[in-house]
N, C-alpha and C positions, 0 to 999 in steps of 0.2 A: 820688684818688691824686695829678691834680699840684695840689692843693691843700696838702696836705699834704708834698710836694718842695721845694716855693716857702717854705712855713713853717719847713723845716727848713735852709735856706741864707738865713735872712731875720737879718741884721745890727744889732743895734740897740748905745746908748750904754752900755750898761753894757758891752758889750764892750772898748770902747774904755780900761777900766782893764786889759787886759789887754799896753797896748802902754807903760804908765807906768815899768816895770820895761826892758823892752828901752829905750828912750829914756835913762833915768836911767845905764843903764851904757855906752849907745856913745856920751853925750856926756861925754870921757874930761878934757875940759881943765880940765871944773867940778870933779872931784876928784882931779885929780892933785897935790896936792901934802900936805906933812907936817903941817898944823896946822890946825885945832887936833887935838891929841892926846890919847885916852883912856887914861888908866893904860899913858902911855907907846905905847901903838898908834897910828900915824901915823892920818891923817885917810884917807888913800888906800884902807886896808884899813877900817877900821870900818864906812865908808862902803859899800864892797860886802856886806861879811856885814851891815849893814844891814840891805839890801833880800831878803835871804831870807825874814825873818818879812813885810815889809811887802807880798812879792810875794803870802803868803800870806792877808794881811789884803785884796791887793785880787780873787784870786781868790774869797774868799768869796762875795761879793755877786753875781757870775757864774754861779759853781756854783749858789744860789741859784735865779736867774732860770731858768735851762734845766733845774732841776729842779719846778719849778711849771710851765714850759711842757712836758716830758716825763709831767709826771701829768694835765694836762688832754687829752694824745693818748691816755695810755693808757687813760681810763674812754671 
């Protein structure tokens, strides 16, 4: 039992993609501004809808890992 408590509060690097999305948006000075622009959409906006897909490309590899560690608790 607290082996398996310890294992499931246990932190590792692939995690650590999960905080690249929070970081990229509350460092606001790096894209705050109009250029360059896509098909006329400021750099400002693109830049945020952006990281929609990329948040999704990096929770893959996450989901991933704690679903390999969920199937070897469960057999």
């Amino acid at each position: 039992m607290a082996q398996s408590k310890r294992h499931g509060a246990r932190l590792r690097a692939v995690h650590l993609l999960l905080l690249l999305p929070f970081i990229a948006m509350l460092w606001v000075g790096f894209y705050n501004r109009a250029e360059p622009s896509i098909a006329g959409i400021p750099f400002f906006y693109w830049f945020q809808l952006l990281w929609i897909p990329l948040g999704a490309v990096l929770l893959w590899p996450v989901y991933r890992a704690e679903d390999r560690d969920n199937d070897g608790r469960r057999q």
